[in-house]
C-alpha positions, 0 to 999 in steps of 0.5 A, a space after each residue: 916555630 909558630 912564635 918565631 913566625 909571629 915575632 917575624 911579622 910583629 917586626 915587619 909589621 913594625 918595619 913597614 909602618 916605620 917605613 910608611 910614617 918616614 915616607 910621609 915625614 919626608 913628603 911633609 918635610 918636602 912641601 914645608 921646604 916648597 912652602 917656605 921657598 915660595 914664601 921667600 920668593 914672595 918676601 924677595 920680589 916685595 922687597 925688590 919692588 919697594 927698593 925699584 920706588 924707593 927714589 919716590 917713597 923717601 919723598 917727604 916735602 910737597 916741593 919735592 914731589 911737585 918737581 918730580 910729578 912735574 919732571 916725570 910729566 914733561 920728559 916722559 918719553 923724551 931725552 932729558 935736556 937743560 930745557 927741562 930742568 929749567 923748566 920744572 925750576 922756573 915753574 917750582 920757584 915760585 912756591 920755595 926758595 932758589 936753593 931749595 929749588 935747585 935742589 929739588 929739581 935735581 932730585 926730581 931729575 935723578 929720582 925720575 931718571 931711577 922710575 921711568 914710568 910717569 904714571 908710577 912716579 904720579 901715583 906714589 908722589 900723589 898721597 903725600 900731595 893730597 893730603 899735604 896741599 889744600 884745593 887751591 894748591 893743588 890747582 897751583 900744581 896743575 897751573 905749574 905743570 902747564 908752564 913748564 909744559 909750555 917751556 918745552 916740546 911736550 910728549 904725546 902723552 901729556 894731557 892723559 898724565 895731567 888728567 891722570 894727576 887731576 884725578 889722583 889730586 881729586 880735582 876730577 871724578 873719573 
């Protein structure tokens, strides 16, 4: 009797931390789950914000990202008009062709159109505009933002996003 007894507790010893050790696997299975969805989320909400900037991080030509900077400055919280795609026309055409001008400005138009939020469109247009333009060019870009600002009625907050530029272009120290 005393061996059936001891048999009986040696298997329900064996019960109870086979028991214990599945409790802890499924715990563990459960925070790796948890671990892994967050993760996830993460690799998501990265992806959903490469695609919102996307417009702006296939820019690759100086002319093209001088039309867009320009465009997301003179119609930032205003209704996009002709007056203001001429206006980033007039002030590009002097630094590229006619073509390549229109083509240019229409991007601008669309891609500013996608962000809608000018400080967005400057900091992500600014690296390729700093290390592609010399200080004299980027003085040009400034000069050209001021013509097409002078073509049309510009925002309130104007001279904050040239100032801004100047800054990220390193032509003004904070």
């Amino acid at each position: 009797m005393h061996i059936l007894l001891a048999l009986l507790g040696i298997v329900g010893g064996g019960l109870f931390w086979w028991y214990r050790v599945r409790t802890l696997g499924d715990a563990a299975s459960d925070v790796i789950d948890t671990a892994g969805k967050a993760r996830g989320y993460l690799r998501r909400k990265k992806i959903r914000l490469q695609h919102e900037h996307s417009p702006l991080t296939a820019i690759d030509d100086p002319v093209l990202a001088a039309a867009t900077v320009i465009f997301a400055i003179i119609s930032e919280d205003t209704l996009i008009t002709d007056a203001h795609y001429e206006a980033v026309r007039d002030a590009i055409i002097d630094i590229s062709e006619p073509a390549k001008a229109d083509e240019a400005v229409i991007y601008a138009k669309w891609a500013v159109s996608q962000i809608d939020d000018t400080v967005t469109v400057i900091e992500k247009t600014t690296p390729l505009l700093r290390t592609r333009l010399n200080d004299v060019e980027k003085r040009e870009l400034i000069d050209m933002v001021g013509r097409a600002a002078a073509a049309i009625t510009v925002p309130p907050t104007y001279g904050q996003r040239v100032k801004k530029l100047k800054q990220k272009l390193g032509l003004e120290i904070d």
